[in-house]
C-alpha positions in Angstrom: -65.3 -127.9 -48.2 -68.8 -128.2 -48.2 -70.9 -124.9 -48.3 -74.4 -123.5 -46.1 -76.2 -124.7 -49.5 -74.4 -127.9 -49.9 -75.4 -128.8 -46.2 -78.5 -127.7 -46.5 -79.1 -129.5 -50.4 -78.0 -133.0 -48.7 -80.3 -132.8 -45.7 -83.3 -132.4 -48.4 -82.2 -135.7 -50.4 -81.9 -137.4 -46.5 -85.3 -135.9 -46.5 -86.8 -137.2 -49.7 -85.1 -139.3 -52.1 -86.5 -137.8 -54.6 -85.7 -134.1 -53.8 -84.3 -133.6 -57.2 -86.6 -134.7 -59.7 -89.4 -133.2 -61.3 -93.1 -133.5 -61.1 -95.4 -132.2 -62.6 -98.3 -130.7 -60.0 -101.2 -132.0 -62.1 -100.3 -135.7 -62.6 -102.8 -137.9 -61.5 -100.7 -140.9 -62.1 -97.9 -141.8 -58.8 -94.5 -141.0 -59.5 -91.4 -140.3 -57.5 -90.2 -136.7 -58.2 -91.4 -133.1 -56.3 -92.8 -130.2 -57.4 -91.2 -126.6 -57.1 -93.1 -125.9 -54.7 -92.9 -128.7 -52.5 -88.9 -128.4 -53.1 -89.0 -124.7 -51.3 -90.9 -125.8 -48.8 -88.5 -128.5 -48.1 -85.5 -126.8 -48.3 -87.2 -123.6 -46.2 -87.7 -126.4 -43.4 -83.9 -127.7 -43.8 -82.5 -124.4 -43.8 -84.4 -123.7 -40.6 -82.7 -126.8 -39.0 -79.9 -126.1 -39.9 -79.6 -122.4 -39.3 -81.0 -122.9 -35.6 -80.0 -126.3 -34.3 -76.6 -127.2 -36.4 -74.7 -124.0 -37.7 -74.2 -122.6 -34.4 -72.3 -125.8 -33.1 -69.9 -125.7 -36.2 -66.8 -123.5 -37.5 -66.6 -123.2 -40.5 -63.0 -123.2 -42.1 -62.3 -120.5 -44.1 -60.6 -121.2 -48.0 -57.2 -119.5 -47.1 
């Protein structure tokens, strides 16, 4: 069963593709990859999608 955070991790790869890797900020040169910052950002966004316009249209089971 898949979790608040699990949920909320896959709709910020959907996102970006390239949720996951690293960047660094100061790189001048293109690469795939986000920094930390722009990973809470994204994940602030999903979580707010999730927690107003999916979560309260689902039950959750419970692990018993």
């Amino acid at each position: 069963m898949k979790s608040r955070e699990d949920i909320i991790t896959a709709m910020c790869y959907t996102y970006r593709h390239d949720y996951g890797l690293d960047k660094v900020a100061d790189s001048e040169c293109l690469s795939s990859g986000t920094t930390e910052q722009e990973r809470e950002w994204i994940w602030a966004v999903m979580a707010q999608i999730f927690d107003n316009d999916i979560s309260p249209y689902m039950d959750f089971k419970s692990e018993n």
